[in-house]
MIMI-604600 format. One line per field, with one value per residue (C-alpha): chain; residue number from 1; x, y, z. Coordinates in Angstrom, 1 decimal, decimal comma. Layout:
unit: (A;...)
pos: (NUM;...)
c1: (X;...)
c2: (Y;...)
c3: (Z;...)
This chain:
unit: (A;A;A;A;A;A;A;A;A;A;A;A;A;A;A;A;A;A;A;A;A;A;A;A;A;A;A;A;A;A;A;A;A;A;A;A;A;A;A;A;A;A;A;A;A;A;A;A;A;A;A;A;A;A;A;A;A;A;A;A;A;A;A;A;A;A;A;A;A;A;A;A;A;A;A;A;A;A;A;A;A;A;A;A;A;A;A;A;A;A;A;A;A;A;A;A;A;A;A;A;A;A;A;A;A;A;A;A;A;A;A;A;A;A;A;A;A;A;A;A;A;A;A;A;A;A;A;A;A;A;A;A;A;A;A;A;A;A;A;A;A;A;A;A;A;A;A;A;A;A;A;A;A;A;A;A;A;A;A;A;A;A;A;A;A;A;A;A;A;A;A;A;A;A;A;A;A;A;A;A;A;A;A;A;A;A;A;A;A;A;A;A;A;A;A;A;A;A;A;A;A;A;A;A;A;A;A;A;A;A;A;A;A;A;A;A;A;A;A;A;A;A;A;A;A;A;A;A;A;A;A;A;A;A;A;A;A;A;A;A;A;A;A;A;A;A;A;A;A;A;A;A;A;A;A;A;A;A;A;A;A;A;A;A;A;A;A;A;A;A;A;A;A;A;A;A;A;A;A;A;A;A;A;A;A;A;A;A)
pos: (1;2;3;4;5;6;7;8;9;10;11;12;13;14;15;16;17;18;19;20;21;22;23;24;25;26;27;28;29;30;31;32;33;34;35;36;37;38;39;40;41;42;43;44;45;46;47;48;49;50;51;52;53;54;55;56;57;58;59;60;61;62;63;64;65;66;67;68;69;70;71;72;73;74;75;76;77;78;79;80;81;82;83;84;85;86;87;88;89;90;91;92;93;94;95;96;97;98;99;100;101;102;103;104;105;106;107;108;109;110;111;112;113;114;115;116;117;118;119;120;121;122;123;124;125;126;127;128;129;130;131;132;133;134;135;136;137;138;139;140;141;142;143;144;145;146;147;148;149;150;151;152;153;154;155;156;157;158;159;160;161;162;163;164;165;166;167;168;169;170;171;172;173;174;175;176;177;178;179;180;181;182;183;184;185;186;187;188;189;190;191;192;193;194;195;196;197;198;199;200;201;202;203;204;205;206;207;208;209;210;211;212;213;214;215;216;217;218;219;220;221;222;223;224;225;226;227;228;229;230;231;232;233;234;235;236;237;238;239;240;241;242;243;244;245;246;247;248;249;250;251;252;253;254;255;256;257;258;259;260;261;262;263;264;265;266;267;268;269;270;271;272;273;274;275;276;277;278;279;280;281;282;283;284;285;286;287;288)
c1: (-9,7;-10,3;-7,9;-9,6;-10,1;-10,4;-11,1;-9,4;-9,7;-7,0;-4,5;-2,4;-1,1;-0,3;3,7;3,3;1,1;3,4;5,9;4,4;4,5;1,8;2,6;0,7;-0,6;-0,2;-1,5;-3,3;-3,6;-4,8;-3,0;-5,9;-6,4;-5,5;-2,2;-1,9;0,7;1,0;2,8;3,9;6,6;9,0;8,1;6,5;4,9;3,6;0,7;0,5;1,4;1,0;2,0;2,6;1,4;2,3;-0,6;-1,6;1,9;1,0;-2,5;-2,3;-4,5;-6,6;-10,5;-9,2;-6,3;-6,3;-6,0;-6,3;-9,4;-7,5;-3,8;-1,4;-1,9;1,8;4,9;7,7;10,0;7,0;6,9;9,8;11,7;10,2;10,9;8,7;6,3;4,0;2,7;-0,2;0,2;2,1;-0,3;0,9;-1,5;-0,2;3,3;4,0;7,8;7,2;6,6;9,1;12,0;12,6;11,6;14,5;16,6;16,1;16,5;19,1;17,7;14,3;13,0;9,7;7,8;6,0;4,0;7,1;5,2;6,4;10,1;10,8;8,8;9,2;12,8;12,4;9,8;11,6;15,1;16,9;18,4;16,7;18,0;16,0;12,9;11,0;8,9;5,8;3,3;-0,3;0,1;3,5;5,1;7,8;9,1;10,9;12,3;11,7;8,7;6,7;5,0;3,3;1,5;0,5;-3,4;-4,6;-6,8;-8,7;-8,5;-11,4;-10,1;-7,5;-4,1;-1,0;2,1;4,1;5,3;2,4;2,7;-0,2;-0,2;-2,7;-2,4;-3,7;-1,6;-1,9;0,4;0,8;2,4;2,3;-0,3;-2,7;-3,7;-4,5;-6,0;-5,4;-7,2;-5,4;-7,8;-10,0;-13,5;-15,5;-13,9;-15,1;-13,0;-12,8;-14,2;-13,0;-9,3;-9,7;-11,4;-8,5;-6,1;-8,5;-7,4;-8,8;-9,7;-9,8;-8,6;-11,1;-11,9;-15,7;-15,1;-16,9;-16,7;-18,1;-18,3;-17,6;-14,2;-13,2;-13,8;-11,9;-8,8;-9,6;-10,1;-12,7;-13,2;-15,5;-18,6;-19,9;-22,4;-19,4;-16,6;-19,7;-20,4;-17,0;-16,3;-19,3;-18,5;-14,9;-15,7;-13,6;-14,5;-14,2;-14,1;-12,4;-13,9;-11,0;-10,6;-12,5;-12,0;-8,8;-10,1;-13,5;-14,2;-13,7;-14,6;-17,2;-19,8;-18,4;-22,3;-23,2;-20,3;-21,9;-25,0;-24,4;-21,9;-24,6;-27,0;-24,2;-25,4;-22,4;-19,9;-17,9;-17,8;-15,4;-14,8;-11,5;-10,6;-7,4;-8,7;-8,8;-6,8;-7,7;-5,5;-5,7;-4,6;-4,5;-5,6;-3,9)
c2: (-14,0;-13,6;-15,5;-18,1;-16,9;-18,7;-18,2;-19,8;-19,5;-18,8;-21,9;-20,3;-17,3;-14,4;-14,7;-18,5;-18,6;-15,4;-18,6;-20,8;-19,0;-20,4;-22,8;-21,1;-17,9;-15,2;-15,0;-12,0;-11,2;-8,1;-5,8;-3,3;-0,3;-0,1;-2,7;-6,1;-8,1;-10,0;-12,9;-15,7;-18,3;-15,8;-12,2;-10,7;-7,2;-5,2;-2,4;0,8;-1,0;0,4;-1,6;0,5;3,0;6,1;8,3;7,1;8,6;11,6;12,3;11,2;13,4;14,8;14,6;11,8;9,5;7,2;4,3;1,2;-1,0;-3,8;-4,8;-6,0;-8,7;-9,6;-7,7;-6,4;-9,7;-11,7;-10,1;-12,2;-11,0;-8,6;-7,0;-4,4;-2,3;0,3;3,5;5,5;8,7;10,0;10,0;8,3;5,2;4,8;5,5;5,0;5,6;3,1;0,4;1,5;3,2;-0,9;-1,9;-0,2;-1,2;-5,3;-5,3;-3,5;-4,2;-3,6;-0,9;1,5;2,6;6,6;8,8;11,3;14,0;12,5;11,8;14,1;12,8;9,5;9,4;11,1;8,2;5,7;6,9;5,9;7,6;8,3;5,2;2,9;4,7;3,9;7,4;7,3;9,4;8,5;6,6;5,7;1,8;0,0;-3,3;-2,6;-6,1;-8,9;-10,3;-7,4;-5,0;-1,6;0,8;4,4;5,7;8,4;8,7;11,5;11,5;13,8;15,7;15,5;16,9;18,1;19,4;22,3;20,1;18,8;15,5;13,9;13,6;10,4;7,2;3,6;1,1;-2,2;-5,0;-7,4;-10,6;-14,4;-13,4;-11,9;-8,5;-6,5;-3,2;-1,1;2,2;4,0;6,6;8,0;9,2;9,3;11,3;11,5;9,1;7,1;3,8;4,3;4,2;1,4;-0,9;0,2;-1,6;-4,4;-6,0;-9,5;-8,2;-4,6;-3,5;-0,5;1,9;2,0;4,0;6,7;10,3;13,5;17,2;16,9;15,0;16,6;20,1;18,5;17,4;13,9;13,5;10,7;7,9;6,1;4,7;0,6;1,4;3,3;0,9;-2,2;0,7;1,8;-2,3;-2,8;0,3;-0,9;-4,4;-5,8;-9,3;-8,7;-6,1;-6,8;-3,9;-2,4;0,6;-0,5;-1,4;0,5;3,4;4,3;7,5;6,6;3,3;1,0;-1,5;-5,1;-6,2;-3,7;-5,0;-8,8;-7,7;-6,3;-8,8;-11,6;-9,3;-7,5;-9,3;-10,9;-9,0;-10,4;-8,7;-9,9;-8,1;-7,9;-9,8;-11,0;-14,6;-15,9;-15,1;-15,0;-16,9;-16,0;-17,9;-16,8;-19,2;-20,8)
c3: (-16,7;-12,8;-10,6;-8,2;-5,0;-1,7;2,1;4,3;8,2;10,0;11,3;14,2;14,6;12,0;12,1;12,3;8,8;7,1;8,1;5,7;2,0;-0,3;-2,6;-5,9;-6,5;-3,2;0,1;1,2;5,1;7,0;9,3;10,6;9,1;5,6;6,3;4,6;3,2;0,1;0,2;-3,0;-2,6;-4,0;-2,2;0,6;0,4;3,2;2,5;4,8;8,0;11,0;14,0;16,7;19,2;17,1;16,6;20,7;21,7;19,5;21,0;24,5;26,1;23,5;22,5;20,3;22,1;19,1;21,6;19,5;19,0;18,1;18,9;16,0;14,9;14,1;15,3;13,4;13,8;13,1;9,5;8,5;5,5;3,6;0,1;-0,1;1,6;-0,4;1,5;0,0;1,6;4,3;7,8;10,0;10,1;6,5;6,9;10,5;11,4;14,6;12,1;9,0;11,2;12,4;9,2;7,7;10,2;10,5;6,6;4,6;1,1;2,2;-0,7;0,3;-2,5;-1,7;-3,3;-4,8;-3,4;-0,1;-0,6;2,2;4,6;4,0;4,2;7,7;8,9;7,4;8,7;5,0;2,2;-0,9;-3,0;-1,1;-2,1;-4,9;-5,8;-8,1;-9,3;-10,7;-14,2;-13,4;-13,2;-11,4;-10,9;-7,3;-7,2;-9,5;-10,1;-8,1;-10,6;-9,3;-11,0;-9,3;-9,5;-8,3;-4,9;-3,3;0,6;0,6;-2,6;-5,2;-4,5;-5,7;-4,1;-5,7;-8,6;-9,7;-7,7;-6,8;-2,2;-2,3;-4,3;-4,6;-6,2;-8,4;-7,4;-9,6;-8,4;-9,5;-12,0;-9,4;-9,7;-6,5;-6,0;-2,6;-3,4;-0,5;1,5;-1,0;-2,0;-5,0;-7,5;-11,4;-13,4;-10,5;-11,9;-15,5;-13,9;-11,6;-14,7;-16,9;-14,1;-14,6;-10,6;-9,5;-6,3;-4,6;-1,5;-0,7;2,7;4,2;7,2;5,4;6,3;7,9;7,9;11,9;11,3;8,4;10,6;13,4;10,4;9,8;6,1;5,2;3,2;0,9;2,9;2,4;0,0;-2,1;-1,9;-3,4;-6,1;-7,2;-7,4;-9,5;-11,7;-12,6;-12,9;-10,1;-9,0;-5,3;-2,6;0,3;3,0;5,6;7,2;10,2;14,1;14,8;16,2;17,9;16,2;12,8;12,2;10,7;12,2;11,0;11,3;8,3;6,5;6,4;6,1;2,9;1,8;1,7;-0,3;-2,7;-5,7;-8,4;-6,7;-4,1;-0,8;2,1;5,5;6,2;9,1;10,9;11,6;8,1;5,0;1,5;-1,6;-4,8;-8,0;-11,3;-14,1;-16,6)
C-alpha cells in the first residue's frame, strides 16, 4: 500500500527544519541538482549533494563557467549529523569532493555508499579509506546502518556502462526507511527494462531527472537525462505513485523551465507530479 504523502511549505530555513526530525514516517527536502536528504527521527541521509563551487572552480573561464543558478540552500554544518550519503555516479555534481571531503571530516562514522565501479574515485573525493565505503552494484542490497536499507539499480547516463569488471558506472538506488520507499534514479535515460525494474522496487515516490538531453551537449561531453514528458512516463510505466521532477535551475545550460514542470503537473492524470523545490518539503508515512 502507498505511504501518505504530504506538502508542506517551508517554515524557516533549511538547517533550521533538518533541526526538527519528523515525528513519523521521513522528511524529504531538496538540495538542487539531483541532492536531497531523507530524514526520520532515527537517520538522516543525504543524496548526491553538491554544495559547493566545485565544477565553477573547475571551468572558470570556459564556454560553460558552471556559475550556479541557485545558491545552497543549507551549508555543510547546517546538515547536522548525518549517517549516510548515497552518490550515483562519480561527476562531480553527484559526488562533489567540496561537499564530501568536509563531510568526511566533521563526522568520523559518516559511511558513503558508491557505485563499486567508483571505489577509486570516490575514496579520492571523499578523502577516506575504503572501509567507510559501502560499494554496490546493480541488484545488490545493503543495510549501511540500521534501519536504512538500499538496493542498487541500474541507470543509463545516456547509455549503460560497465567498467573493466563488469561494474555498472551509473546507478539509482531505493532507500527504504521507516517504511517509506524512495526511488532516486540517478542521471539516466530511457533504457529497455527500464520500467519493469523500477516497478519490481515497487517505491512510494520517485526521485527522477527532466533536464532532458541533446546531441549539442552530449558533443560538447555533457551526458543527458530523461526529459518531463519521460520522467511522468517511466512513473506511469512502473507504477510509482509520485514523481518528484529535479535536475533543474542549477546551471543555465542544462536546465529545465520550472513553468513546464507545473504545467504538466496539474494535467499529469492519477500520477502525482511535484516540482522539486527548496521552499517546501514533502513527508511521507507509510501505512499501517
Amino acid at each position: 500500500m502507498p505511504a501518505d504523502l504530504a506538502v508542506v511549505a517551508a517554515a524557516g530555513p533549511l538547517a533550521a527544519r533538518l533541526a526538527r526530525p519528523p515525528a513519523a514516517g521521513i522528511a524529504l527536502h531538496w538540495l538542487g541538482q539531483a541532492g536531497f536528504v531523507l530524514r526520520s527521527a532515527r537517520r538522516t541521509v543525504v543524496i548526491d549533494p553538491y554544495l559547493s563551487d566545485s565544477l565553477a572552480e573547475k571551468y572558470r573561464g570556459s564556454a560553460r563557467p558552471h556559475i550556479r543558478m541557485m545558491p545552497p540552500p543549507v551549508d555543510i554544518a547546517g546538515l547536522g549529523a548525518v549517517d549516510l550519503v548515497l552518490s550515483t555516479h562519480q561527476h562531480t555534481d553527484h559526488m562533489d569532493p567540496g561537499t564530501l571531503r568536509p563531510l568526511a571530516a566533521r563526522h568520523p562514522d559518516l559511511r558513503f555508499v558508491v557505485p563499486r565501479a567508483a571505489r577509486a574515485e570516490a575514496m579520492t573525493r571523499t578523502g577516506t579509506l575504503e572501509d567507510r565505503l559501502v560499494l554496490l552494484d546493480a541488484g545488490e542490497t545493503a543495510e549501511p546502518v540500521a534501519g536504512v536499507r538500499i538496493t542498487a539499480a541500474r541507470a543509463a547516463h545516456e547509455a549503460l556502462e560497465r567498467d573493466a569488471d563488469g561494474c555498472h558506472r551509473f546507478l539509482g538506488y531505493l532507500i527504504e526507511m521507516e517504511g517509506v520507499r524512495v526511488f532516486h534514479s540517478g542521471d539516466t535515460v530511457p533504457f529497455e527494462g527500464q520500467a519493469e525494474e523500477v516497478r519490481a522496487l515497487a517505491p512510494d515516490i520517485a526521485l527522477l531527472p527532466v533536464n532532458g538531453r541533446s546531441a549539442g551537449l552530449l558533443a560538447a561531453g555533457v551526458p543527458g537525462n530523461l526529459t518531463l514528458a519521460e520522467s511522468v512516463a517511466l512513473g506511469a510505466a512502473a507504477g510509482v505513485p509520485a514523481v518528484v521532477a529535479h535536475h533543474y535551475g542549477l546551471f543555465d545550460f542544462n536546465t529545465a523551465d520550472p513553468a513546464d514542470i507545473d504545467a504538466l503537473a496539474a494535467t499529469a492524470g492519477p500520477l502525482r507530479l511535484l516540482r522539486a523545490r527548496t521552499d517546501r518539503d514533502l513527508v511521507l508515512t507509510a501505512r499501517p
